[in-house]
C-alpha positions, 0 to 999 in steps of 0.5 A: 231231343238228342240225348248224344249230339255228335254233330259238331263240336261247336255247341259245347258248354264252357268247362269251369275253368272257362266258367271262372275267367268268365266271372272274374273278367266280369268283376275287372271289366275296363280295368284288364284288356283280356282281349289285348292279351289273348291277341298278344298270345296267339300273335306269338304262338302263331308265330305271326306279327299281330293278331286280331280278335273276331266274334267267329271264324266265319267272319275271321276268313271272310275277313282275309279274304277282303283283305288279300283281294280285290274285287273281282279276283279269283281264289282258288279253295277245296270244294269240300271245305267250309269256305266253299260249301258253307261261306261261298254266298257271303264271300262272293257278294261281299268280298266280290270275289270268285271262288273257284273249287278244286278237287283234294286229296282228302280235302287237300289241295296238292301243290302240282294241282295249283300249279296246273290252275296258275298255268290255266288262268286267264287275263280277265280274272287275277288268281289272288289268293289260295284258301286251306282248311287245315285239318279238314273237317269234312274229310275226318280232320285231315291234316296236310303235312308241313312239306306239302304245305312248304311245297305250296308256299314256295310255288305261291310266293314265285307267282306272288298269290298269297295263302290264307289258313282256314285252321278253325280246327288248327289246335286238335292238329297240334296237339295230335302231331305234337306241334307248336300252332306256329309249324303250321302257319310259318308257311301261310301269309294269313291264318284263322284260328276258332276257340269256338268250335276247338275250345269250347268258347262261346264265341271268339276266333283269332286271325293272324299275319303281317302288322300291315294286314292286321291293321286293315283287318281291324277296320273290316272288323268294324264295318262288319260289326264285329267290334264287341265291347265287352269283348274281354268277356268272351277273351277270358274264356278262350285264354282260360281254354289254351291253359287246360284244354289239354286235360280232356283234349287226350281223351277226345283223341282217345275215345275216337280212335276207339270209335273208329276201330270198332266201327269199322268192325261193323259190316257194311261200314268203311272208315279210312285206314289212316283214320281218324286224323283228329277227333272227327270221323268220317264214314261210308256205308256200303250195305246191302240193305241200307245206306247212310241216310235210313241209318242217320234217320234212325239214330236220331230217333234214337237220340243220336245226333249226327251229320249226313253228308251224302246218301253214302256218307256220315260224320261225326265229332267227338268232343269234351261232352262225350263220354265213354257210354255214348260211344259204347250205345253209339256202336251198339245202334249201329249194330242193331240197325245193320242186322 
């Protein structure tokens, strides 16, 4: 039993705002298209055509994906985002596709690199489509910035690829830059966007693009069986969480900057200079006697929930159910351990 679970962000409980719409889209069920309105409102503050509700992101990308290709086309992705590590098996046999994994500058997939991948590619397999995760989760919510992301389109749009935003996490990079969601995803064809993992909604992901796009998504959606009837249920709380998610999204960026300048206090223990980028922090253990997997063993037999990502390398997220506390006895185990 973890009494401080800072794995993910995506097993948060609804707050009470969340709580309301729930109940109140309950009572109106059939009678108001919370659904329609929630797609309405992210088609404009995305600043794309149409949107498309769907049950998770990883349907929502698996989604573009068939859409943007054809089987037996290649797609280039950073080899560390959730596309290629989490999503590569149902990408590759369902939507018939090569993945073809890049290294990134922090999770990021630079402009000269894809350049050079374009010139590489061969006549047996069309490079059809671009994946970014935008911020990076397991690059400590790495952000790429708006040039580079226009230095990507412009060099996509002479080689007719299009380029899909996987941005789950896309809301924590807006509220931190202070932009609106559509500076981002002006220079992408296709975006995603997670109320799940971002917002606290028990499920529900939005993507977006061009009307002819999303018609054909829609179709996807159900062939996938990812049509919910009572999706206004779930739609309600998401449009409930773009409302007042700011009320404790400001201490969640807080808090991780205070985690991140005391962990890096810590000896042995190395966090990014310009971390963290969002609420995510990912670290390095460098210590003379022991390493990431003994300390994340023992946090968790401390109640302490956190993610491994190598021998040398944890992660963690800070989320709307941490509190100041958890952070004070997180930094009190490392502490502990590291003597």
């Amino acid at each position: 039993m973890y009494t401080i679970n800072m794995s993910t962000d995506a097993f948060t409980a609804m707050d009470k705002y969340q709580l309301s719409a729930l109940l109140q889209a309950n009572e109106s069920l059939g009678k108001y298209n919370f659904t329609q309105q929630l797609e309405q409102t992210m088609a404009a503050q995305l600043g794309k055509e149409k949107a498309l509700f769907v049950p998770t992101g990883y349907m929502g990308n698996l989604i573009a994906v068939i859409v943007h290709c054809n089987r037996g086309d290649t797609v280039l992705v950073e080899r560390n985002s959730h596309i290629a590590r989490i999503q590569h098996a149902a990408i590759s046999s369902i939507a018939g596709v090569t993945l073809h994994c890049l290294a990134g500058k922090q999770g990021m997939i630079q402009h000269d690199t894809i350049e050079q991948q374009i010139l590489a590619a061969t006549k047996y397999s069309a490079l059809r489509l671009v994946c970014l995760e935008n911020p990076h989760h397991y690059s400590g919510g790495s952000i790429l910035s708006l040039d580079e992301l226009h230095n990507i389109r412009v060099l996509l749009e002479r080689k007719n690829i299009a380029l899909h935003m996987d941005g789950a996490r896309l809301f924590h990079a807006s509220f931190v830059q202070k932009l609106p969601l559509n500076q981002f995803a002006e220079s992408v064809d296709s975006v995603m966007v997670n109320f799940n993992k971002s917002y606290n909604a028990p499920l529900g992901a939005i993507i977006a693009g061009p009307a002819i796009f999303i018609d054909q998504a829609r179709k996807w959606r159900k062939m996938l069986g990812g049509t919910i009837h009572k999706s206004d249920l779930m739609a309600a709380t998401c449009l409930a969480a773009l409302h007042h998610a700011g009320e404790w999204m400001a201490d969640n960026h807080r808090m991780t900057e205070w985690l991140a300048q005391h962990l890096r206090q810590l000896p042995g223990i190395e966090v990014n200079e310009n971390s963290p980028f969002t609420n995510i922090i990912t670290l390095r253990v460098r210590h003379h006697r022991t390493n990431a997997v003994r300390l994340y063993e023992q946090l968790g037999c401390n109640g302490v929930k956190i993610n491994l990502l190598n021998e040398h390398t944890l992660h963690m997220v800070v989320h709307r159910e941490i509190q100041e506390s958890h952070l004070e006895r997180l930094i009190f185990l490392f502490a502990e351990i590291l003597k």
